[in-house]
C-alpha positions in Angstrom: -12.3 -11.6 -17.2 -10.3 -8.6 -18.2 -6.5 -9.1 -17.9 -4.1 -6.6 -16.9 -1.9 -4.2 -18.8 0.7 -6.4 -18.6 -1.5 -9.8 -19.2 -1.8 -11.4 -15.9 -4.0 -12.4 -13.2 -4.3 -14.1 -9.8 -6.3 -16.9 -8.7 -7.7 -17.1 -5.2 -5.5 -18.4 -2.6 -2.6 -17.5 -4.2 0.5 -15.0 -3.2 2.1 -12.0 -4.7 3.6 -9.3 -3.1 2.6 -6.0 -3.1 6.0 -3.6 -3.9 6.5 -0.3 -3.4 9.5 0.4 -6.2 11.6 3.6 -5.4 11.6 6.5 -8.1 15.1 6.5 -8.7 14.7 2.7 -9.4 15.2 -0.5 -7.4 12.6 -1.8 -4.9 12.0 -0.5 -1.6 9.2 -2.1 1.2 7.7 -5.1 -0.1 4.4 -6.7 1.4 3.7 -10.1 0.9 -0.2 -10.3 0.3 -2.6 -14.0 -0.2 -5.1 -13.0 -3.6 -8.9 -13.4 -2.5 -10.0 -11.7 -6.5 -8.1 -10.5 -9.4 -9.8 -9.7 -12.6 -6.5 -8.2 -13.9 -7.6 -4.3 -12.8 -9.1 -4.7 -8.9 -6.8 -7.0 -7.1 -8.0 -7.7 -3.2 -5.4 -9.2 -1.0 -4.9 -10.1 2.6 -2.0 -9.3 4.5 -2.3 -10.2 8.3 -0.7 -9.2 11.1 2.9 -11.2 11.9 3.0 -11.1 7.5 7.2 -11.7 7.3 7.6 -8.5 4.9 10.8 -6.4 3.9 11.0 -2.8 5.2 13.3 0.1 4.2 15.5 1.4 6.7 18.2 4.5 6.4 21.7 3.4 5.3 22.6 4.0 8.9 20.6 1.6 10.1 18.1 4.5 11.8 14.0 4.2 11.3 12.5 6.6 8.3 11.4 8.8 10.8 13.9 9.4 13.0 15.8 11.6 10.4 14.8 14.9 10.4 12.2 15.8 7.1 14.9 17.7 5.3 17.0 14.7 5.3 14.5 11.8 5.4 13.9 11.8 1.1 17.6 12.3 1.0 19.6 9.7 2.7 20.5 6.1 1.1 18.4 3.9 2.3 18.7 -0.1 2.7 16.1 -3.3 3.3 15.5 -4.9 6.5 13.4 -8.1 7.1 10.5 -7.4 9.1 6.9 -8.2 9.9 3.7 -6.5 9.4 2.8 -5.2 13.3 -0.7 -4.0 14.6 -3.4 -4.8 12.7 -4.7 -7.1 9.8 -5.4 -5.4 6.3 -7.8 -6.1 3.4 -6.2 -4.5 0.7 -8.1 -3.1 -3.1 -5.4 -2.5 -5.5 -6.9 -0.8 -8.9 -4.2 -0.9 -11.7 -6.1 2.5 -12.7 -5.9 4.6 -10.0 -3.2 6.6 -8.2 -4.5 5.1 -5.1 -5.3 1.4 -3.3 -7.8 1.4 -0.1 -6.5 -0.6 3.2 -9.6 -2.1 5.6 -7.7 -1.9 9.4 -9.0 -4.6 11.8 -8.1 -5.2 15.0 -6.6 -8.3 16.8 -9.9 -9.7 17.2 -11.0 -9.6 13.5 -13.4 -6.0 14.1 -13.0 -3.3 11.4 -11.2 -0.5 12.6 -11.0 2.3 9.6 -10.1 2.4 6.0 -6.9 4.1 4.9 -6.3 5.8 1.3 -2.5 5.0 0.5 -1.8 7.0 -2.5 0.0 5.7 -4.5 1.5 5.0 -8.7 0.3 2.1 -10.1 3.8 0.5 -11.9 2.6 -2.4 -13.8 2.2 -6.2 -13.1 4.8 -9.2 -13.2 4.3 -12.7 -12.8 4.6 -12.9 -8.8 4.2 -9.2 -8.2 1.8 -5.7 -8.1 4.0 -3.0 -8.5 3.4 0.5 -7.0 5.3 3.7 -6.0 4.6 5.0 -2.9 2.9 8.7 -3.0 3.8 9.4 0.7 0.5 11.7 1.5 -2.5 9.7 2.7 -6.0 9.8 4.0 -7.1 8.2 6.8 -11.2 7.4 6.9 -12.7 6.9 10.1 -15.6 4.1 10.7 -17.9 7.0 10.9 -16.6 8.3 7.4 -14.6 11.2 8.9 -11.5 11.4 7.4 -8.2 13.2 8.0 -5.0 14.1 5.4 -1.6 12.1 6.7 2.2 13.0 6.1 1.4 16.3 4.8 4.5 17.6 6.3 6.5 14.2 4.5 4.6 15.0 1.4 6.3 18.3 1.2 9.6 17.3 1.9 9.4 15.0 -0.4 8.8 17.3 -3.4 11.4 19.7 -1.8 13.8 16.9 -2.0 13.1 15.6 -6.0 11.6 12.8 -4.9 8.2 13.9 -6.9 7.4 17.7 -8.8 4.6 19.4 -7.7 2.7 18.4 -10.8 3.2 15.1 -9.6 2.0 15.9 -6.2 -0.9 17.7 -7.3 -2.3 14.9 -9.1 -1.9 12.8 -6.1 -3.7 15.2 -3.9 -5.9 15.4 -6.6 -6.9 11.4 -6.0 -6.7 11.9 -2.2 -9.6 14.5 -2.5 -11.7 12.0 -5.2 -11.7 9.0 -2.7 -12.5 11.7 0.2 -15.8 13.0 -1.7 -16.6 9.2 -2.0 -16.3 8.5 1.9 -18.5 11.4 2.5 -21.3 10.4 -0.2 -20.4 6.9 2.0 -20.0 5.0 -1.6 -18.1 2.6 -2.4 -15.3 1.1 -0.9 -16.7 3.3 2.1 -20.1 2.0 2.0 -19.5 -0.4 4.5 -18.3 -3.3 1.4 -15.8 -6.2 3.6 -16.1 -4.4 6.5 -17.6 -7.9 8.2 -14.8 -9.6 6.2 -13.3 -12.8 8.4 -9.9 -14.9 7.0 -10.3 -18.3 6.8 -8.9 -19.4 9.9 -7.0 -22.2 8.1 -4.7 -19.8 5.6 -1.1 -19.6 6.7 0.5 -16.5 6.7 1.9 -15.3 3.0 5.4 -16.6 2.6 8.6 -13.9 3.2 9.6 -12.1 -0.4 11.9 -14.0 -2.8 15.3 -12.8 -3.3 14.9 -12.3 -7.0 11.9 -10.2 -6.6 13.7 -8.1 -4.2 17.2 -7.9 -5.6 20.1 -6.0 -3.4 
C-alpha cells in the first residue's frame, strides 16, 4: 500500500468529503463521497444523487451563474446546504494530477459520459481530500468525443486573480493530457466502471461536519 503525502488512507465503505478549498483560503463546495479504494494516491468514491452536500452561493444570496463573468470571481461568496441533483457519480481522485475523472449515470444506474474536472490537488486530512477547483473542464462523451467547458469562466477567472495564466496554462495543459487519452480510448476512458452498480444497501454519505466546513 502506498500512503499519501500526508500519511492517510481510506478503507472501503467509509466517508470523506471531497472539498473544493477557495484560493484566497477557507473552504468553498464540499461533496460528501462513501470510499470504494484508496491506496493513499487513487481515491474512488461514490457520491449519488440526493448526496446532502454544501454549495457556494454569492453573498447576495444569487446562483454563481447568474452574476455576470466580470463579476462572478469577484463577489463574496457564502455556503448553502444542498444536495447533489441529476445524476450519480463515480469519482477517481489522483493526489498527483491536476485533475480527478467523474463517471455520470443516469437515474437508472446507465453510464452516461465521463467528465474531466480540473482541478489542484491540496493535500489529505483525516476525514477529508482536499482540491481547488480549476474552473475549465472537459466533458468526454460515451463515444469518446469530448468537448472544453467554462472556457468563457476560465478566462474570467484569470482576469479576475483568481489564477495567473501560468497557472491556467498548466491546467489546460492536463485538460489536453486526459483528452489525448480519451481518444487513444485508454484508461479511465477505456470503458473501466462504466458497468459499475452501488450496492443497493449503502445509505447516502452523511451531510459535512461543521468543523470540516468552518464559517
Amino acid at each position: 500500500m502506498t500512503e499519501s503525502r500526508d500519511g492517510r488512507v481510506w478503507a472501503p465503505g467509509e466517508r470523506v468529503l471531497y472539498r473544493f478549498v477557495r484560493p484566497t483560503g477557507g473552504v468553498g463546495t464540499v461533496h460528501p463521497m462513501r470510499v470504494l479504494s484508496d491506496d493513499g494516491r487513487w481515491l474512488l468514491g461514490w457520491v449519488p444523487e440526493g448526496t446532502p452536500i454544501v454549495v457556494s452561493r454569492l453573498a447576495d444570496g444569487r446562483d454563481l451563474r447568474e452574476a455576470p463573468l466580470a463579476e462572478r470571481f469577484r463577489l463574496p461568496r457564502t455556503r448553502v446546504p444542498g444536495r447533489w441533483r441529476g445524476c450519480s457519480t463515480l469519482r477517481l481522485v489522483d493526489e498527483q494530477a491536476w485533475s480527478s475523472v467523474w463517471w455520470f449515470f443516469g437515474p437508472g444506474g446507465n453510464f452516461l459520459s465521463w467528465y474531466v474536472n480540473l482541478e489542484l490537488p491540496r493535500g489529505r486530512t483525516p476525514s477529508t481530500v482536499d482540491r481547488m477547483d480549476g474552473v475549465l473542464d472537459v466533458h468526454v462523451g460515451p463515444d469518446r468525443t469530448w468537448q472544453w467547458k467554462d472556457e468563457d469562466e476560465a478566462a474570467a477567472a484569470v482576469d479576475a486573480g483568481r489564477f495567473d495564466a501560468a497557472r491556467m496554462a498548466g491546467l489546460r495543459a492536463e485538460g489536453e493530457r486526459m483528452i489525448a487519452l480519451a481518444e487513444a480510448g485508454r484508461f479511465p476512458f477505456d470503458g473501466t466502471w462504466c458497468d459499475f452498480r452501488p450496492d443497493p444497501a449503502w445509505p447516502l454519505p452523511g451531510p459535512p461536519d461543521d468543523d470540516v466546513v468552518p464559517p
